[in-house]
VOFIVO-514516 format. One record per residue (C-alpha): residue number from 0; residue in three letters; x, y, z. Coordinates in steps of 0.05 Angstrom, whole numbers, plus 5000, padded with zeros to 4 digits. Layout:
<recs>
<rec i="NUM" aa="Ala" xx="X" yy="Y" zz="Z"/>
...
</recs>
This chain:
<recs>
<rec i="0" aa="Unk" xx="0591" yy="5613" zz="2515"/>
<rec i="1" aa="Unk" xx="0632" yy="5558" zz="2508"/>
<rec i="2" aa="Unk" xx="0672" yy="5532" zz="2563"/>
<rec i="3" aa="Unk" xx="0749" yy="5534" zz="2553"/>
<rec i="4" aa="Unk" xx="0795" yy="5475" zz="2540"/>
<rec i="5" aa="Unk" xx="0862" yy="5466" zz="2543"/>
<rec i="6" aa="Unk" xx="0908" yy="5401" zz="2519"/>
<rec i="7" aa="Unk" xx="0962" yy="5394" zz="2585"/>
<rec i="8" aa="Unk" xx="1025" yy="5369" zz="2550"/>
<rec i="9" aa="Unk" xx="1087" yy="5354" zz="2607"/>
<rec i="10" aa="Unk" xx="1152" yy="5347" zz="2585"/>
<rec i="11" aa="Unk" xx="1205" yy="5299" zz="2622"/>
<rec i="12" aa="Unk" xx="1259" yy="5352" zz="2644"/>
<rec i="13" aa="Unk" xx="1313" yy="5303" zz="2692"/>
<rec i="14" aa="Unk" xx="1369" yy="5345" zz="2717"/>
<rec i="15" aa="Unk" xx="1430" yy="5308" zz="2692"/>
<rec i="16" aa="Unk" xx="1391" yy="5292" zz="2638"/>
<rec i="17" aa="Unk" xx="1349" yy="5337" zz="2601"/>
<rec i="18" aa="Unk" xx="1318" yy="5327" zz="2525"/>
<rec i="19" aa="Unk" xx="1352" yy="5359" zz="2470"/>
<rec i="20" aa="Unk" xx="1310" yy="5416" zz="2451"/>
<rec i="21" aa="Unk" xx="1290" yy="5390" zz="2376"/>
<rec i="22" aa="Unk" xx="1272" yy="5320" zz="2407"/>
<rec i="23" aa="Unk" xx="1229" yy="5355" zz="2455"/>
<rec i="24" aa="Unk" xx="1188" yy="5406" zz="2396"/>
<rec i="25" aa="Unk" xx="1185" yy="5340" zz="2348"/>
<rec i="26" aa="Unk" xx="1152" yy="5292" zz="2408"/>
<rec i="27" aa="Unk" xx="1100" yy="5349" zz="2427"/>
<rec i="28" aa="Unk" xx="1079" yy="5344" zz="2359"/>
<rec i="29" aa="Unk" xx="1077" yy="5276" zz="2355"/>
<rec i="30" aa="Unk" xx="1041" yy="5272" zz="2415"/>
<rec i="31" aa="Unk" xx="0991" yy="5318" zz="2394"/>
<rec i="32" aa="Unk" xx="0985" yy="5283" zz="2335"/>
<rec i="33" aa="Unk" xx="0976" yy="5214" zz="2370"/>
<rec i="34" aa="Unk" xx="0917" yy="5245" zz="2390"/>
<rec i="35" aa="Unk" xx="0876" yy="5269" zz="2345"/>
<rec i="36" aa="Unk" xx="0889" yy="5207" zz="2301"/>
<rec i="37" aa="Unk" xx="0869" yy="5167" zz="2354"/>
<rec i="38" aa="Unk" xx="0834" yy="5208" zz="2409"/>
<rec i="39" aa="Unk" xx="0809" yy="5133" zz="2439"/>
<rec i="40" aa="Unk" xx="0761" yy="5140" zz="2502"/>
<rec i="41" aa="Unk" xx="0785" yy="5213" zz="2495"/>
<rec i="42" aa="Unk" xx="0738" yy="5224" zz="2440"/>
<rec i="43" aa="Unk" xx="0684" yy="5269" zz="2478"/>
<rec i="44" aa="Unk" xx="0743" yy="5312" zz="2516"/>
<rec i="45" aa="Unk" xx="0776" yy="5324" zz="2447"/>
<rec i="46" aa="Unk" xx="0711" yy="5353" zz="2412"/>
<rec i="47" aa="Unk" xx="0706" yy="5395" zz="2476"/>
<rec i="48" aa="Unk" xx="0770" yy="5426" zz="2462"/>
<rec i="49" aa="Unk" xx="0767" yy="5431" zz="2389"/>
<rec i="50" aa="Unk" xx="0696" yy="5449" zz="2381"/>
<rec i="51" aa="Unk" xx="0714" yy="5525" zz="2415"/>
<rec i="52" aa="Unk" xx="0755" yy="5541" zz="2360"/>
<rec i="53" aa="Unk" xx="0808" yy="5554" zz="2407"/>
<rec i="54" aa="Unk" xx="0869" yy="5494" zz="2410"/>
<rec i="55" aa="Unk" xx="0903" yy="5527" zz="2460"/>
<rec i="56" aa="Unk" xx="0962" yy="5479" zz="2493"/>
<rec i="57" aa="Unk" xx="0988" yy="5488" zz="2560"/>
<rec i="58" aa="Unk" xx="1067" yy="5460" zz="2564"/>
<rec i="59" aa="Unk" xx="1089" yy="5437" zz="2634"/>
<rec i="60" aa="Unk" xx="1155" yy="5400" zz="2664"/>
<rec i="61" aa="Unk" xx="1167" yy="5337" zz="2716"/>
<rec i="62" aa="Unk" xx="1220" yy="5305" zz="2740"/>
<rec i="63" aa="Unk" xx="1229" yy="5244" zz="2788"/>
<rec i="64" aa="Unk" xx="1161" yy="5231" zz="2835"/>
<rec i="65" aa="Unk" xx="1127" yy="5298" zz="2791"/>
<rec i="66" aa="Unk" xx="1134" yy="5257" zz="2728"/>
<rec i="67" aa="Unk" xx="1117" yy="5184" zz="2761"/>
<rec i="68" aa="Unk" xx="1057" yy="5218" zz="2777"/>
<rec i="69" aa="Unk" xx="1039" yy="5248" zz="2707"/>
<rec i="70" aa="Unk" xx="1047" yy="5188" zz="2682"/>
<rec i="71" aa="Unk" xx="0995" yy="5152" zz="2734"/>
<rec i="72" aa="Unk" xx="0938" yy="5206" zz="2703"/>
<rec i="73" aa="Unk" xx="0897" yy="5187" zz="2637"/>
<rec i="74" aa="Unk" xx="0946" yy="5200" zz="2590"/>
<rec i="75" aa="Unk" xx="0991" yy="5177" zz="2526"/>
<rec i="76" aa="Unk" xx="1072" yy="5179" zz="2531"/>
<rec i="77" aa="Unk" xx="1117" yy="5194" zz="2466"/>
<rec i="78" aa="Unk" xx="1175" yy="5177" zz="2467"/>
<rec i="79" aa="Unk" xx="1225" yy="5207" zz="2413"/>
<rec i="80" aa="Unk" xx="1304" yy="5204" zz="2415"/>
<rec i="81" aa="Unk" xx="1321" yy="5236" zz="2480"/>
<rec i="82" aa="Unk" xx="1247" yy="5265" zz="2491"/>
<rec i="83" aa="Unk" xx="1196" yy="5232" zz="2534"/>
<rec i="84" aa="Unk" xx="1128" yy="5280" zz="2528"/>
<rec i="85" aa="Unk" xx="1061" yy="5268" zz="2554"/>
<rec i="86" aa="Unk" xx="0991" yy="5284" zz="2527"/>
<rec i="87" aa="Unk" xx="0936" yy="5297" zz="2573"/>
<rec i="88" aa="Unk" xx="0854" yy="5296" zz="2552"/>
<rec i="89" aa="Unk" xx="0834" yy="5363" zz="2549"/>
<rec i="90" aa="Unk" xx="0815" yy="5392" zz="2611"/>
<rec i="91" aa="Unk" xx="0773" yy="5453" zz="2628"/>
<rec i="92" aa="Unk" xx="0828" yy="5514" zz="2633"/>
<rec i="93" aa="Unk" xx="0807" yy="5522" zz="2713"/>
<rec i="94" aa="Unk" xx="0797" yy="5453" zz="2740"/>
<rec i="95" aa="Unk" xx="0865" yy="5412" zz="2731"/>
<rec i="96" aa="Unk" xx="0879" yy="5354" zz="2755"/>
<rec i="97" aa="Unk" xx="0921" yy="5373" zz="2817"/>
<rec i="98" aa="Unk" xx="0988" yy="5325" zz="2803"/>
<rec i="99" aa="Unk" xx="0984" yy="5368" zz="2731"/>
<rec i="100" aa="Unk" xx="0970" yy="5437" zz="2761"/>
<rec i="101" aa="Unk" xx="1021" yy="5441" zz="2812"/>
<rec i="102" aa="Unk" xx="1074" yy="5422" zz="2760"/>
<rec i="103" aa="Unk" xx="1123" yy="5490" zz="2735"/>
<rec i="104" aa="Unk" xx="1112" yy="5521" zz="2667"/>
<rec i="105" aa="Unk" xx="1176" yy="5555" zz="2670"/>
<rec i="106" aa="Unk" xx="1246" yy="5532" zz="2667"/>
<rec i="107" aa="Unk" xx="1228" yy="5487" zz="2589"/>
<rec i="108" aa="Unk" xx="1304" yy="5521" zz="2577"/>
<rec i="109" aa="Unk" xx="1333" yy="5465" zz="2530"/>
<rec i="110" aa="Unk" xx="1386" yy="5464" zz="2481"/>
<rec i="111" aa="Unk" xx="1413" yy="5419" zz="2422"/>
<rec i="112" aa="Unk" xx="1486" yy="5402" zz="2442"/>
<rec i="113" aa="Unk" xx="1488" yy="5362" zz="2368"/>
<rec i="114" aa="Unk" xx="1460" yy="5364" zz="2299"/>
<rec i="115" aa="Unk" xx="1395" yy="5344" zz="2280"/>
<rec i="116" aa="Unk" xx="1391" yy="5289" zz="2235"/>
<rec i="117" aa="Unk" xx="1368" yy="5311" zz="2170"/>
<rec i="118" aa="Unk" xx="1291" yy="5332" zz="2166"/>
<rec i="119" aa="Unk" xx="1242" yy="5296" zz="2127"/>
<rec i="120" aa="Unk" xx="1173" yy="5329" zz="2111"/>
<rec i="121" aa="Unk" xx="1124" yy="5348" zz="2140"/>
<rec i="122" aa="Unk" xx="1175" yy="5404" zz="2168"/>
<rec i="123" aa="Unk" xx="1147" yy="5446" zz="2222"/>
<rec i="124" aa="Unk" xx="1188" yy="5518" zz="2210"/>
<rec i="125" aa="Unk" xx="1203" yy="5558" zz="2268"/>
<rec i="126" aa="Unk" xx="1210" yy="5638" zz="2259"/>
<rec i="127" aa="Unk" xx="1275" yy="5657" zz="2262"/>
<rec i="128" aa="Unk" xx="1256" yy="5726" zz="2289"/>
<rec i="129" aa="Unk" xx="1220" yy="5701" zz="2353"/>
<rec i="130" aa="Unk" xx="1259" yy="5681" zz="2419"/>
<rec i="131" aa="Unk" xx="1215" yy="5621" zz="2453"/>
<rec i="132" aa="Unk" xx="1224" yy="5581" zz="2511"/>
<rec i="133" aa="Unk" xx="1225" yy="5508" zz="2494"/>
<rec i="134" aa="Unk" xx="1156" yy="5503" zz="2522"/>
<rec i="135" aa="Unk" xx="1128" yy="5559" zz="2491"/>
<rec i="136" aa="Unk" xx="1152" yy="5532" zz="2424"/>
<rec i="137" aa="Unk" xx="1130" yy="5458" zz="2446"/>
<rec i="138" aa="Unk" xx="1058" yy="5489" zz="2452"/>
<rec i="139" aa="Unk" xx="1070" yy="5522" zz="2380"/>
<rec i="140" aa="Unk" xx="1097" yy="5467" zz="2343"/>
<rec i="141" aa="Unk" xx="1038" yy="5421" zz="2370"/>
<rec i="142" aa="Unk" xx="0990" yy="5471" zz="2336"/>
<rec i="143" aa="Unk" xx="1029" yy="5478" zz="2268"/>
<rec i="144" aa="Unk" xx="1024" yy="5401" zz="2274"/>
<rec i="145" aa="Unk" xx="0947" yy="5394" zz="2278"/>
<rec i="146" aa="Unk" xx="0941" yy="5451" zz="2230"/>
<rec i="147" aa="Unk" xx="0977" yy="5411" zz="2182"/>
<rec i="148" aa="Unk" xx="0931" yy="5355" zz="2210"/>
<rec i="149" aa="Unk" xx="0871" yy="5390" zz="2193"/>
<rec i="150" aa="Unk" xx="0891" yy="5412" zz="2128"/>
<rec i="151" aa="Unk" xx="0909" yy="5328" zz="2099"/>
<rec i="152" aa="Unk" xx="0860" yy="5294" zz="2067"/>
<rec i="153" aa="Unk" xx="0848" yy="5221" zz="2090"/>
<rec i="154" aa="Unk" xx="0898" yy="5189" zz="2038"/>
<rec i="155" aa="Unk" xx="0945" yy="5237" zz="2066"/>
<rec i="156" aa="Unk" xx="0934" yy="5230" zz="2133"/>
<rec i="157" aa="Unk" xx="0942" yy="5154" zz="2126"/>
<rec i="158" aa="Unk" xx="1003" yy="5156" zz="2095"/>
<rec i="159" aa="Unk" xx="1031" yy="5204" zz="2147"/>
<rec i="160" aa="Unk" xx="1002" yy="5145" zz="2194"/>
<rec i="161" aa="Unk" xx="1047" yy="5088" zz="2165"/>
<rec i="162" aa="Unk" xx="1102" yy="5141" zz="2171"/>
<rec i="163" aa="Unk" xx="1094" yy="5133" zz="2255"/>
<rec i="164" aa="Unk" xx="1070" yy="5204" zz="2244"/>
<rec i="165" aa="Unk" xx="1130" yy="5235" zz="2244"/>
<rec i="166" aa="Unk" xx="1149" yy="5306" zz="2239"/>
<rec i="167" aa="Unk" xx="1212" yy="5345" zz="2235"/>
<rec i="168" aa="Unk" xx="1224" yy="5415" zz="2271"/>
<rec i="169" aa="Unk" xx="1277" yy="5459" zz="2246"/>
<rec i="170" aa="Unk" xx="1278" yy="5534" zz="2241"/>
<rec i="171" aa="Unk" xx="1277" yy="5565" zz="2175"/>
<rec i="172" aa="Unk" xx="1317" yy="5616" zz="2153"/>
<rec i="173" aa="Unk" xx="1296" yy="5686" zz="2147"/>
<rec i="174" aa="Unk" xx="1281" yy="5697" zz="2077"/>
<rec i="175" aa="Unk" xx="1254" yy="5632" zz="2067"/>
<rec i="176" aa="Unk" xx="1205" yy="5630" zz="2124"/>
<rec i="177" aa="Unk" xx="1169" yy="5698" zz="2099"/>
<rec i="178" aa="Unk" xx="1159" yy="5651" zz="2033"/>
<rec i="179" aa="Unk" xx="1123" yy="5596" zz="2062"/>
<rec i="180" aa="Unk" xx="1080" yy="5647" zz="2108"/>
<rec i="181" aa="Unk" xx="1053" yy="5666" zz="2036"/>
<rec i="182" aa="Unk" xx="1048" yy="5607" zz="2013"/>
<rec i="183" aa="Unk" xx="0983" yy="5575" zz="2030"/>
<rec i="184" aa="Unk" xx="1007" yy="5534" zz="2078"/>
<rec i="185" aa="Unk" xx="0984" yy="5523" zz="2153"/>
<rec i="186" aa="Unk" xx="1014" yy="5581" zz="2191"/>
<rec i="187" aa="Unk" xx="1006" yy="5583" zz="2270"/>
<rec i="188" aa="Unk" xx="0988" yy="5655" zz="2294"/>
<rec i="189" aa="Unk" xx="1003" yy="5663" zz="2361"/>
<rec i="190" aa="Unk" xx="0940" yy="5683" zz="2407"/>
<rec i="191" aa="Unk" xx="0991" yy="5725" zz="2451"/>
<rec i="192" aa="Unk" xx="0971" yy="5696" zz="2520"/>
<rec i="193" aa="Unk" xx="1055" yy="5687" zz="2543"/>
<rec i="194" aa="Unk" xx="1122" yy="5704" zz="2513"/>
<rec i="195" aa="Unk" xx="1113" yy="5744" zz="2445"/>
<rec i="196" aa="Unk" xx="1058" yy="5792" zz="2413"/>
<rec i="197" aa="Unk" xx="0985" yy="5770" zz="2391"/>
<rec i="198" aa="Unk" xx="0984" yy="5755" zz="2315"/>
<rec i="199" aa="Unk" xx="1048" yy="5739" zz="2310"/>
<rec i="200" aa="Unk" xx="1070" yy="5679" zz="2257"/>
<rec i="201" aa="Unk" xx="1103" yy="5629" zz="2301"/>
<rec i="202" aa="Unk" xx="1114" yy="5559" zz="2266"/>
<rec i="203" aa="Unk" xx="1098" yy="5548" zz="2181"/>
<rec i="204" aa="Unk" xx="1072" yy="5470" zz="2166"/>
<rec i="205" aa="Unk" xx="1116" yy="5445" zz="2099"/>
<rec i="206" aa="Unk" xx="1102" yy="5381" zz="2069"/>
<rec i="207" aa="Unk" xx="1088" yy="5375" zz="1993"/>
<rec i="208" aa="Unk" xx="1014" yy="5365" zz="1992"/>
<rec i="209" aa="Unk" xx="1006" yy="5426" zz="2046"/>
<rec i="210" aa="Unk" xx="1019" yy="5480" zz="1987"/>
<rec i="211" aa="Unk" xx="0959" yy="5526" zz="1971"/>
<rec i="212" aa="Unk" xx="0920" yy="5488" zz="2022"/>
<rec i="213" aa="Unk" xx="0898" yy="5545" zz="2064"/>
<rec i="214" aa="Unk" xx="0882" yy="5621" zz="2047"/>
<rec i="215" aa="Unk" xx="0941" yy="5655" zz="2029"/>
<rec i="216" aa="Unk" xx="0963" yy="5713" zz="2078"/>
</recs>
């Protein structure tokens, strides 16, 4: 059997200062994304992690020293509006490093206190019907991200390249987000390990070339 991997991602939480809540979903993707474009001398951790079938991402937040000293591990910072989030190589899911392990999970509570700015594709659709922590839907949107990842072809993905690879993260209404499940496009189906039920359809990747990509549900 396989040994388990898990992609640490640690979110920059300062007091007086916390990320808005889309910044925060959008640079998790990113990050994620940064990645696997460009796993670097990463390469061997990332097939680890990939190769179980499993992309299970573990969300964490720092402040002050705790995030000086994420940011002294092997690791890649995004930085996105008011979001600053870090990816991690893959790690075994029992042997952390200990500056990453001893960092909270809970208390990823953020909130948009303005508007969006208008969302270009790919769009990374939340489900309306789920309540998610911030980090929970962090983790979420990073997998509708390299589902969406997966599912480009290399023209695609280079284009999406020149692009910065950015991604919008918005959540879609409630009749419309039913649509897209059925619409051959990536769909994230939560593995039910925190928060909300196993199988459930958490985040829907939308960009044009996406459609009909993937079995239909």
């Amino acid at each position: 059997m396989s040994q388990l991997y898990v992609l640490p991602l640690v979110v920059r939480i300062e007091r007086a200062t916390p990320p808005e809540r889309t910044d925060a979903l959008e640079a998790a993707a990113m990050a994620v994304l940064s990645l696997l474009d460009d796993p670097g001398e990463w390469a061997a951790e990332l097939h680890a992690w990939q190769s179980t079938g499993k992309i299970r991402k573990v969300v964490r937040r720092a402040r002050g020293a705790e995030w000086r000293r994420a940011i002294a591990l092997p690791g890649r910072t995004v930085e996105h509006r008011t979001a600053e989030v870090r990816v991690h190589p893959p790690v075994p899911l029992d042997d952390w490093p200990r500056d990453l392990a001893r960092l909270q999970v809970g208390g990823t509570e953020l909130a948009d206190t303005a508007e969006p700015p208008p969302a270009e594709p790919p769009i990374l659709w939340a489900n309306p019907d789920l309540d998610m922590s911030a980090g929970k839907a962090m983790a979420q949107a990073g997998h509708a991200a390299q589902l969406a990842w997966w599912a480009s072809d290399p023209a695609e993905r280079a284009a999406w390249r020149a692009g910065g690879l950015a991604v919008s993260v918005r959540t879609a209404a409630r009749e419309d987000f039913q649509a897209k499940v059925a619409a051959g496009l990536p769909v994230v189906r939560d593995a039910g390990f925190t928060e909300i039920e196993p199988g459930s359809c958490t985040f829907v990747a939308d960009a044009p070339w996406l459609y009909g990509r993937v079995a239909r549900s």
